[in-house]
Structures are given as C-alpha cells and as structure tokens.
OpenMM code with the backbone's topology and positions (N, CA, C; nanometers):
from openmm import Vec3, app, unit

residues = "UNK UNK UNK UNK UNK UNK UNK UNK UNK UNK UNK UNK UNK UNK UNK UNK UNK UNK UNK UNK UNK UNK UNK UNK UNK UNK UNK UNK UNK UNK UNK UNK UNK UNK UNK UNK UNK UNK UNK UNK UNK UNK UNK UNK UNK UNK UNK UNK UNK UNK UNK UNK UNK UNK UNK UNK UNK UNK UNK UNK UNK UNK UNK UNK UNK UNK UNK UNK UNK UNK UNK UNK UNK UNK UNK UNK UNK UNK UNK UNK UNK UNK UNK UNK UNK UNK UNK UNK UNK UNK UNK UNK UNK UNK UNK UNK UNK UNK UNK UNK UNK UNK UNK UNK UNK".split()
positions = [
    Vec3(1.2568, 1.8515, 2.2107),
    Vec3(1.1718, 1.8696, 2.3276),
    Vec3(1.1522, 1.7338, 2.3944),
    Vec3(1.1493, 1.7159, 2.4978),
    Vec3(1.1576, 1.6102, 2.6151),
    Vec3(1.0530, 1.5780, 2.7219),
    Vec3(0.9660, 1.4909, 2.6879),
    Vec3(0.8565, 1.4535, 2.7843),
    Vec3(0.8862, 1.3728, 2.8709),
    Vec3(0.8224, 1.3341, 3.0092),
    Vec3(0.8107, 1.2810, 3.0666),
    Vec3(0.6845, 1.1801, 3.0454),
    Vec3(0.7068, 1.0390, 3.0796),
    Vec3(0.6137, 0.9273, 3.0226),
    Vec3(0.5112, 0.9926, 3.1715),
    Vec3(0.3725, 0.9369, 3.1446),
    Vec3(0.2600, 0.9142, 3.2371),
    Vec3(0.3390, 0.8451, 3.3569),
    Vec3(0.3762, 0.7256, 3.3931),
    Vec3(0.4283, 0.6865, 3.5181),
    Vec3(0.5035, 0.7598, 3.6029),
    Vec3(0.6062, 0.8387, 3.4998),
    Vec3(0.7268, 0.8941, 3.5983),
    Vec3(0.6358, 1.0407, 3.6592),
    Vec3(0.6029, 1.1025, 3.5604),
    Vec3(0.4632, 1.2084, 3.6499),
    Vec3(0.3808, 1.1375, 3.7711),
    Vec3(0.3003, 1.0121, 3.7239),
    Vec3(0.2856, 0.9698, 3.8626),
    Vec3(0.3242, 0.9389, 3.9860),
    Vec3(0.4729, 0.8620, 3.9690),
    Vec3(0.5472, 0.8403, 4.0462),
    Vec3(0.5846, 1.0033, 4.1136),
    Vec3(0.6624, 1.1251, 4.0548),
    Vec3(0.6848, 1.2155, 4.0898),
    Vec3(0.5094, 1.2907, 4.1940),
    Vec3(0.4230, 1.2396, 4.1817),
    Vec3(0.3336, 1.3249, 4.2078),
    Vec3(0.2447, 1.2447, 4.3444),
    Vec3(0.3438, 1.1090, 4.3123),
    Vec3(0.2646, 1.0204, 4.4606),
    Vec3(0.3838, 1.0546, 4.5978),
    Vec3(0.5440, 1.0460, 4.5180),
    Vec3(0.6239, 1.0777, 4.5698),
    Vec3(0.6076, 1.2528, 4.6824),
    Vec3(0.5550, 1.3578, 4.6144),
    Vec3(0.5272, 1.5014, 4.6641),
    Vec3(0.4480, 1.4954, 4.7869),
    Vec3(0.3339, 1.3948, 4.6869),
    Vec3(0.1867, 1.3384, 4.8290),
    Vec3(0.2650, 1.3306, 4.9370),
    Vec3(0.3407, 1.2232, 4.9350),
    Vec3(0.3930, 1.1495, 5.0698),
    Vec3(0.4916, 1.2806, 5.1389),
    Vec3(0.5556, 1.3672, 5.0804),
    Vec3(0.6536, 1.4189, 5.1685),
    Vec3(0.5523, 1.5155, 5.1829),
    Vec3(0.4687, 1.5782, 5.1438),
    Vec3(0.3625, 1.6990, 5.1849),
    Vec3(0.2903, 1.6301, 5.3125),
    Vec3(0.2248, 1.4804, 5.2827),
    Vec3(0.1729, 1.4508, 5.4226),
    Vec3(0.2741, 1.3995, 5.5343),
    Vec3(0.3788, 1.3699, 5.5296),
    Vec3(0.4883, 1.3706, 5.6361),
    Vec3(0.5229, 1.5003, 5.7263),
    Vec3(0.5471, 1.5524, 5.5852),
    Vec3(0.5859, 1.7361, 5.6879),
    Vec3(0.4603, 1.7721, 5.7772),
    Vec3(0.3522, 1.7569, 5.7092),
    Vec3(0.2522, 1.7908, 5.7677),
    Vec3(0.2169, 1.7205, 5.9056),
    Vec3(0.2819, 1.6285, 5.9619),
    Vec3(0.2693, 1.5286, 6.0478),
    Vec3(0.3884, 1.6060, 6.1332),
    Vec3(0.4676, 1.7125, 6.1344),
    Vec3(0.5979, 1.7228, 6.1758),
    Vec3(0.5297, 1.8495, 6.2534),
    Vec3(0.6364, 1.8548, 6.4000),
    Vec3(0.6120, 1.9856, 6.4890),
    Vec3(0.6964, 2.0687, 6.4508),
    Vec3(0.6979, 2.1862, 6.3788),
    Vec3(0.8071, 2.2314, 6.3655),
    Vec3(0.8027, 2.4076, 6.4323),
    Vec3(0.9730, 2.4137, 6.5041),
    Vec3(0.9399, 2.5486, 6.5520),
    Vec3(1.0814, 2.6083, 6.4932),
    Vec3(1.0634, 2.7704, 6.5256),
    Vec3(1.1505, 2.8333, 6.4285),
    Vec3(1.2530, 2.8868, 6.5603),
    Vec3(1.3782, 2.8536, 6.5424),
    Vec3(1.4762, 2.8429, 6.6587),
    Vec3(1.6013, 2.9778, 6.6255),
    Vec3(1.5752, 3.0359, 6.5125),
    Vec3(1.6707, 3.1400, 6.4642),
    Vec3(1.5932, 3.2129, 6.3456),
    Vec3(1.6561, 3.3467, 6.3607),
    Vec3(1.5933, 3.4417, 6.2298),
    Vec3(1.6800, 3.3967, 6.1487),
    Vec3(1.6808, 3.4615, 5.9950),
    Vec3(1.7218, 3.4130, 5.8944),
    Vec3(1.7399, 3.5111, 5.7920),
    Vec3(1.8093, 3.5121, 5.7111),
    Vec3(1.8704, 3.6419, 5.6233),
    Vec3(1.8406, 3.5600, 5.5127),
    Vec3(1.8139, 3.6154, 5.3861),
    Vec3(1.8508, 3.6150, 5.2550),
    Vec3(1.9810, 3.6828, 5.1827),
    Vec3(2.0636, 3.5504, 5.1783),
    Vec3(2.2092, 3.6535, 5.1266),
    Vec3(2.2262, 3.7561, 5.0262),
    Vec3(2.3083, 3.8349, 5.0461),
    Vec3(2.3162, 3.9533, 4.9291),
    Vec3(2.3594, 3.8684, 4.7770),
    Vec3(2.2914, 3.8862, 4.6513),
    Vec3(2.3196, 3.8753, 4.5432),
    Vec3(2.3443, 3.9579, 4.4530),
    Vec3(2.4520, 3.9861, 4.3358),
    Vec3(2.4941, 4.0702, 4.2720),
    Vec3(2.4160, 3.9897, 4.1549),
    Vec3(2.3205, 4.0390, 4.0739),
    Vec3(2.2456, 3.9974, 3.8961),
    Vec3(2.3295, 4.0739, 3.8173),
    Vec3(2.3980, 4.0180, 3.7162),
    Vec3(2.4328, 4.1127, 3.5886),
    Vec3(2.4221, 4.0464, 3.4748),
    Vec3(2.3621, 4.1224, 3.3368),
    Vec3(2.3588, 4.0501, 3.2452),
    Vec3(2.2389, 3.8993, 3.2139),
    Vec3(2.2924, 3.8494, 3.1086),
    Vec3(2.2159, 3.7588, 3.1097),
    Vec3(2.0890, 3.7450, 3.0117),
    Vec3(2.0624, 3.6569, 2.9862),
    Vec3(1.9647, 3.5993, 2.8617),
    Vec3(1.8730, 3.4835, 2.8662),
    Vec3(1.7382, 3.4671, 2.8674),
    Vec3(1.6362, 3.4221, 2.8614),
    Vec3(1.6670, 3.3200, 2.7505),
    Vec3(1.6653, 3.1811, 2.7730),
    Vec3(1.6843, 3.0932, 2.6055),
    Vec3(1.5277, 3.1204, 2.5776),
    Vec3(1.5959, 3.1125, 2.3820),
    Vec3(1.4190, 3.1497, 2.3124),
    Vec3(1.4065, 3.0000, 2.2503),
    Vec3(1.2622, 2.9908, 2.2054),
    Vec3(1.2335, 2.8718, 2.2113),
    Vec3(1.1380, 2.8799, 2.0478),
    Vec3(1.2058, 2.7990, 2.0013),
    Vec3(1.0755, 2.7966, 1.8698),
    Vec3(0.9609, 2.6687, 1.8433),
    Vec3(0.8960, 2.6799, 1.9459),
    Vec3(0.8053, 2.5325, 1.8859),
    Vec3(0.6973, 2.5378, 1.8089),
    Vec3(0.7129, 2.4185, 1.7496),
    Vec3(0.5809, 2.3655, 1.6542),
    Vec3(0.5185, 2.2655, 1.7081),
    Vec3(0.3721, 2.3215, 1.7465),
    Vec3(0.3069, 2.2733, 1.8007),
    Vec3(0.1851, 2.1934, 1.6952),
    Vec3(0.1954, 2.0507, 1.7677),
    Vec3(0.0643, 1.9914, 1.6273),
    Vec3(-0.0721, 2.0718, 1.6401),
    Vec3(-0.0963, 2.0147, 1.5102),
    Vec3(-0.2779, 2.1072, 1.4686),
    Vec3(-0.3420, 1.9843, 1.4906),
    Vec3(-0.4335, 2.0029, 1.6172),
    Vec3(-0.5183, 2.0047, 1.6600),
    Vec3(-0.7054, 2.0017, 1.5952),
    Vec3(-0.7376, 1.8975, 1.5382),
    Vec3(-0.8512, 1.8862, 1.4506),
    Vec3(-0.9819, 1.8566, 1.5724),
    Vec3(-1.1035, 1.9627, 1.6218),
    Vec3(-1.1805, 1.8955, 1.7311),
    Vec3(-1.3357, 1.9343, 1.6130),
    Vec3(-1.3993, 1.8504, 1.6154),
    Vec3(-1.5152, 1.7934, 1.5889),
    Vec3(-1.6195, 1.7493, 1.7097),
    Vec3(-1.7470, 1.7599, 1.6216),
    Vec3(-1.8705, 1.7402, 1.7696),
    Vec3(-1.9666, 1.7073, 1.6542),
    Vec3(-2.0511, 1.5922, 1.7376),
    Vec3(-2.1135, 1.5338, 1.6347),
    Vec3(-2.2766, 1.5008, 1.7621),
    Vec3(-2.4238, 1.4679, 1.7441),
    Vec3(-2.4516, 1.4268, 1.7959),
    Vec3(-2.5039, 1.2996, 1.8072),
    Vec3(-2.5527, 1.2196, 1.8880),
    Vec3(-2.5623, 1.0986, 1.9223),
    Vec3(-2.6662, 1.0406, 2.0399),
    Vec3(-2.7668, 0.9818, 2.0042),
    Vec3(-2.8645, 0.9461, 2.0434),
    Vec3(-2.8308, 0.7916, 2.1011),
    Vec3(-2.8587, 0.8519, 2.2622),
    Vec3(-2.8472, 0.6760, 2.3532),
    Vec3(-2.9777, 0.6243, 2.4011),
    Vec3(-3.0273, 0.5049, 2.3864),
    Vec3(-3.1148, 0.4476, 2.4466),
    Vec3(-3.1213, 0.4110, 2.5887),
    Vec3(-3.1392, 0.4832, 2.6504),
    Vec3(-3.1604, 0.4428, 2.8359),
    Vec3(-3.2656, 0.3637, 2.8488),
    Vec3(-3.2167, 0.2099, 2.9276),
    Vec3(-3.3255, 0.1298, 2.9390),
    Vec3(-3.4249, 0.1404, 3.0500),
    Vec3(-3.5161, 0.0865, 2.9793),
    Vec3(-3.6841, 0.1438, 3.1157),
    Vec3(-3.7143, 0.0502, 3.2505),
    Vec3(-3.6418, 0.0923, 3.3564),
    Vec3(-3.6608, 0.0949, 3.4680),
    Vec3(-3.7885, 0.1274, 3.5510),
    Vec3(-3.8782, -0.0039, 3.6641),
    Vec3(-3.9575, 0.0177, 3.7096),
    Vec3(-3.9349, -0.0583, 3.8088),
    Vec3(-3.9639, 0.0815, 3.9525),
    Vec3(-3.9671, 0.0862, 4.0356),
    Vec3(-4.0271, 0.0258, 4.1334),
    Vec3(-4.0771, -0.0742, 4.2407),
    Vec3(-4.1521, -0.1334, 4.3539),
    Vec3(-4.1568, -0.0503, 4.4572),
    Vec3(-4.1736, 0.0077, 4.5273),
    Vec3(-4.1259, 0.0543, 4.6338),
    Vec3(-4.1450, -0.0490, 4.7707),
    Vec3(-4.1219, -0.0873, 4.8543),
    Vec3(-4.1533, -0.1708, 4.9605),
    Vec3(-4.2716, -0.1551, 5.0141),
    Vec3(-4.3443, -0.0267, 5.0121),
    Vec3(-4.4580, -0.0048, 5.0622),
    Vec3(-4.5946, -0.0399, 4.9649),
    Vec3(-4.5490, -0.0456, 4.8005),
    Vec3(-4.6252, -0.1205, 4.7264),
    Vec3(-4.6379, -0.2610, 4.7176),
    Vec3(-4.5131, -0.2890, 4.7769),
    Vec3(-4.4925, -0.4642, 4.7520),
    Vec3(-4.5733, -0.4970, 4.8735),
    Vec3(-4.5466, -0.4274, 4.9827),
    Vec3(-4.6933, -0.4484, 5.1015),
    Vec3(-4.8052, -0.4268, 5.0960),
    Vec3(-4.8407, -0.3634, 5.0552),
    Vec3(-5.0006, -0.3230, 4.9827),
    Vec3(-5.0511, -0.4311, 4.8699),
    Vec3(-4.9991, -0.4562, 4.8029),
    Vec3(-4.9902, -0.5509, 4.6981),
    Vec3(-5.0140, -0.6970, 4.6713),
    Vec3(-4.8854, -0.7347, 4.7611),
    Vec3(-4.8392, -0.8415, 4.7769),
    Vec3(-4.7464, -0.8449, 4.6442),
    Vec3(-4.7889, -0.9837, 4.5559),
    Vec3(-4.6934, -0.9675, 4.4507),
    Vec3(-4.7857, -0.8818, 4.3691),
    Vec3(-4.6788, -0.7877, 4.3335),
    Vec3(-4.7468, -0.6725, 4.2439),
    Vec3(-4.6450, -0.6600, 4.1173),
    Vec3(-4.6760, -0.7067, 4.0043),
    Vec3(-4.6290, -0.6657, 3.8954),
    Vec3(-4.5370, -0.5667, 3.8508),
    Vec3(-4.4493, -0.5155, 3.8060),
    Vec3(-4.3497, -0.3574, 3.8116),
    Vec3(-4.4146, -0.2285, 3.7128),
    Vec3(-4.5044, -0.3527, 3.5945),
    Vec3(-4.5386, -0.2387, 3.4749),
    Vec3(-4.6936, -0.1995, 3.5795),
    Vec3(-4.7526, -0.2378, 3.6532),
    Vec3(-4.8475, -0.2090, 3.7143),
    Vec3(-4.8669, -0.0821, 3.8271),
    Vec3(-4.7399, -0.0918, 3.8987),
    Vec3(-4.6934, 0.0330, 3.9929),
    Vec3(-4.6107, 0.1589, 3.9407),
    Vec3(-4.5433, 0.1476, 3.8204),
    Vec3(-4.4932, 0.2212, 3.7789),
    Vec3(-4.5617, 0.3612, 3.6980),
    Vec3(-4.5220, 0.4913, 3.7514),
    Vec3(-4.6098, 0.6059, 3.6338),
    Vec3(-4.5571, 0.6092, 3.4916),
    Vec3(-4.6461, 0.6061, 3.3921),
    Vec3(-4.6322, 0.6488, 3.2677),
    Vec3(-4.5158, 0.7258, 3.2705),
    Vec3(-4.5271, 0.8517, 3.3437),
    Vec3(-4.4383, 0.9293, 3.2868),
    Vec3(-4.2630, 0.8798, 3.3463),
    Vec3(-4.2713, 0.7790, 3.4383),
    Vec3(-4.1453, 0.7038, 3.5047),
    Vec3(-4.0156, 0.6929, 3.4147),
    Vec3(-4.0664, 0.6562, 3.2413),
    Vec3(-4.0442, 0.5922, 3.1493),
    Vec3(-3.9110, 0.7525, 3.0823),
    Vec3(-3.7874, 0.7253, 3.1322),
    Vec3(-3.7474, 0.8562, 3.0724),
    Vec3(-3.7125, 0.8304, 2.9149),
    Vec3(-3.7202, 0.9334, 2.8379),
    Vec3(-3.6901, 0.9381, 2.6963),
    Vec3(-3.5746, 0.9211, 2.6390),
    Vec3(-3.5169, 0.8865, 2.5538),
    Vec3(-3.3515, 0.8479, 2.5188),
    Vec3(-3.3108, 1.0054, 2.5260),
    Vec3(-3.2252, 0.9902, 2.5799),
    Vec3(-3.0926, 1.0793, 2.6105),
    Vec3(-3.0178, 1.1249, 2.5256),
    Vec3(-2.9758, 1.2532, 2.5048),
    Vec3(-2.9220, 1.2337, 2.3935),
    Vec3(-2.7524, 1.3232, 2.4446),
    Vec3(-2.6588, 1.3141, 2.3818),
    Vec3(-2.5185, 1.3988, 2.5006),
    Vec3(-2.4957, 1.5279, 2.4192),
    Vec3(-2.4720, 1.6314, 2.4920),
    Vec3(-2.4416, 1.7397, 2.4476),
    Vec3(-2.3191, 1.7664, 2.3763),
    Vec3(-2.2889, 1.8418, 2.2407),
    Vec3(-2.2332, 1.8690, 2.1771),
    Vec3(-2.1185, 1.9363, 2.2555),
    Vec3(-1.9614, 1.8780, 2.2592),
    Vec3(-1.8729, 1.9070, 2.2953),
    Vec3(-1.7593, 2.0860, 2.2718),
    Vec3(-1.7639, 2.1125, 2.3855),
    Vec3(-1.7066, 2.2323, 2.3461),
    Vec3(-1.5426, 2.2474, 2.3753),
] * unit.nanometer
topology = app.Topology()
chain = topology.addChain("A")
for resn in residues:
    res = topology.addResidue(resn, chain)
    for name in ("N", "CA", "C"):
        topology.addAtom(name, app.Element.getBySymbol(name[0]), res)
C-alpha cells in the first residue's frame, strides 16, 4: 500500500485551489451541444483488497489546568479613580476557577 507524504497532498491541494480560482475568473460560453459516445461494458472484475489495518489504542484521562487570575480596569474606573489598584475594582466572583478539559471522545 502506497501513501502520499503530507507535502505532496499539499502541494496537490494548493495546486486544485489555483486552477478552481482561475476557472472561476474565466467567461465561459457553450458554443456546441455535445454527445456522450456510445460504449459497449463487458465483463470484468473489481481488484479485492486485503488490508491490515493497525489497532488503534484511544485513552482519555482527566486533567486539571490552572487559569491565571486576571483583573480588569475598565477606563471608566481608571477615571473615577485615578490610580486605582486592579485587586480593588475587580468582582470576587471575576476570579474564574481552574478549568478542567473534557474527556475525549
């Protein structure tokens, strides 16, 4: 089985960009009808494919982040104020609680 590296997908997929936004830049008018030629199908076989695909191990664990405590001035306190302190203008409840990330599905 035969992959393609990350670049050449990119390259192939910046390459599409550009001719999708070119055409799209193009006047195009339709100057003749058009047939689909007659085809004769006979026979024939689907290749079968046997892959082994790796096993896949996913785990979820949780994990507690500390978000640091941010306090706010607003300009209209710093005018009222003058110099006004941050732990002074700020609400108690301002103070958000550590975060914690949700268990991956």
């Amino acid at each position: 089985m035969t992959t393609q590296s990350y670049p050449v997908r990119s390259l192939a997929a910046l390459t599409l960009s550009i001719c999708a936004l070119s055409l799209g830049a193009c006047d195009v008018k339709k100057t003749q009808e058009g047939e689909a030629p007659s085809v004769k199908v006979e026979g024939g076989q689907l290749p079968k494919y046997d892959v082994d695909a790796p096993e896949v191990k996913v785990e979820q664990k949780e994990k507690t982040i500390k978000v640091p405590d941010v306090d706010i001035v607003t300009p209209k306190e710093k005018r009222e104020g003058g110099n006004v302190e941050a732990s002074e203008t700020a609400p108690a409840a301002a103070t958000p609680p550590a975060a914690t990330t949700p268990p991956a599905q």
